[in-house]
N, C-alpha and C positions, 0 to 999 in steps of 0.2 A: 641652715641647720633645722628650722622650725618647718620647712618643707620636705626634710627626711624624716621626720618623724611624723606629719601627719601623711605620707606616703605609709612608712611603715606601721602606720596605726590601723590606717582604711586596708592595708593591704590583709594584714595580721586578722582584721575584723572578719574581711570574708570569707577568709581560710578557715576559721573557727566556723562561721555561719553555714559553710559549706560540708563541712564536716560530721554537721549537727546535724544537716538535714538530708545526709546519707544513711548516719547513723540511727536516726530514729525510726520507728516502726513506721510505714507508710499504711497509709490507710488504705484496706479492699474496700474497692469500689462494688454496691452493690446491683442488682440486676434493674433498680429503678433505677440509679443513675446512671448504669450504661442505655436507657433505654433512648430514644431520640426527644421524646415529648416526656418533660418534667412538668407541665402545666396540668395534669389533672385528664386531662383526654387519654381515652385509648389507644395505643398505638396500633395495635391491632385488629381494631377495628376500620368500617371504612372513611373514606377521608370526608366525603361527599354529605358528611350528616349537619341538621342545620344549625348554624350559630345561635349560641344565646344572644337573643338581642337586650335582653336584661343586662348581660355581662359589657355588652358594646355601651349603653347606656352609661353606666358606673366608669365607664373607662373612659369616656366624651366627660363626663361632668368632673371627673378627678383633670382633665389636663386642663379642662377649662376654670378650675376653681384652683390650680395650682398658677396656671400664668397669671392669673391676675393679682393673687398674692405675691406675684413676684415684681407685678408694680407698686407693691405696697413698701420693700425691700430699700428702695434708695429714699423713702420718706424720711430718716431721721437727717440724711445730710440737707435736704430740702428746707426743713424748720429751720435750718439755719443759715438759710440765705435772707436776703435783703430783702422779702416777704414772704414771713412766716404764716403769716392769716391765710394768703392765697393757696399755700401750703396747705394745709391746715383743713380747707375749702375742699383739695382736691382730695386727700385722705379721705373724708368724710364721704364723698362722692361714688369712690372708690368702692368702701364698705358698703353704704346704702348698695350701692349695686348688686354686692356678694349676697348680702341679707337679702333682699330684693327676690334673687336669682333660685338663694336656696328655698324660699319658704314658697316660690311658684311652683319647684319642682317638686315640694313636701305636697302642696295642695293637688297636684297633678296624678300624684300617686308614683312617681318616679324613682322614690325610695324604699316603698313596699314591696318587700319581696318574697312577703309568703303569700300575699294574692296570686302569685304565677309562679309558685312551687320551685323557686329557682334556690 
């Protein structure tokens, strides 16, 4: 019995959800989102023009400063293994690194981006 009724519940559910989203206005798409390139480039233009390497830049340092915050991620179950200190040791490490990494790239000019009009 308790399996006919969450049939006829999930069933009942989509019927409704499906109904709603015939019945509701659909949104026109407009002539930028039909366009191929939503990124800011010209479509129309030619392909062949050269890449910001400022933008390549910012995009290297963001995956690079995102993976290693994601070894930062399983630290809290680490404090609470059978050593916490070495723990503890390796966070710190971690971080000095990130600090380390951003303030070479501040000093390098890596992060100015009105120097090269970008």
């Amino acid at each position: 019995m308790k399996l006919l009724t969450i049939t006829a519940t999930a069933t009942t559910l989509v019927l409704i959800l499906t109904t709603l989203s015939l019945w509701l206005p659909q949104a026109a798409p407009d002539t930028e989102k039909l366009s191929p390139y939503e990124c800011g480039f010209d479509p129309l233009g030619t392909a062949r023009l050269p890449f910001s390497m400022r933008f390549f830049l910012v995009a290297i340092l963001f995956l690079l400063f995102d993976l290693e915050i994601a070894l930062l991620l399983p630290t809290p179950w680490a404090s609470n293994s059978m050593h916490p200190a070495q723990a503890l040791t390796y966070m710190t490490i971690i971080i000095a690194m990130l600090a380390l990494g951003l303030v070479y790239e501040w000093t390098q000019g890596g992060l100015d981006w009105a120097e090269y009009g970008g």
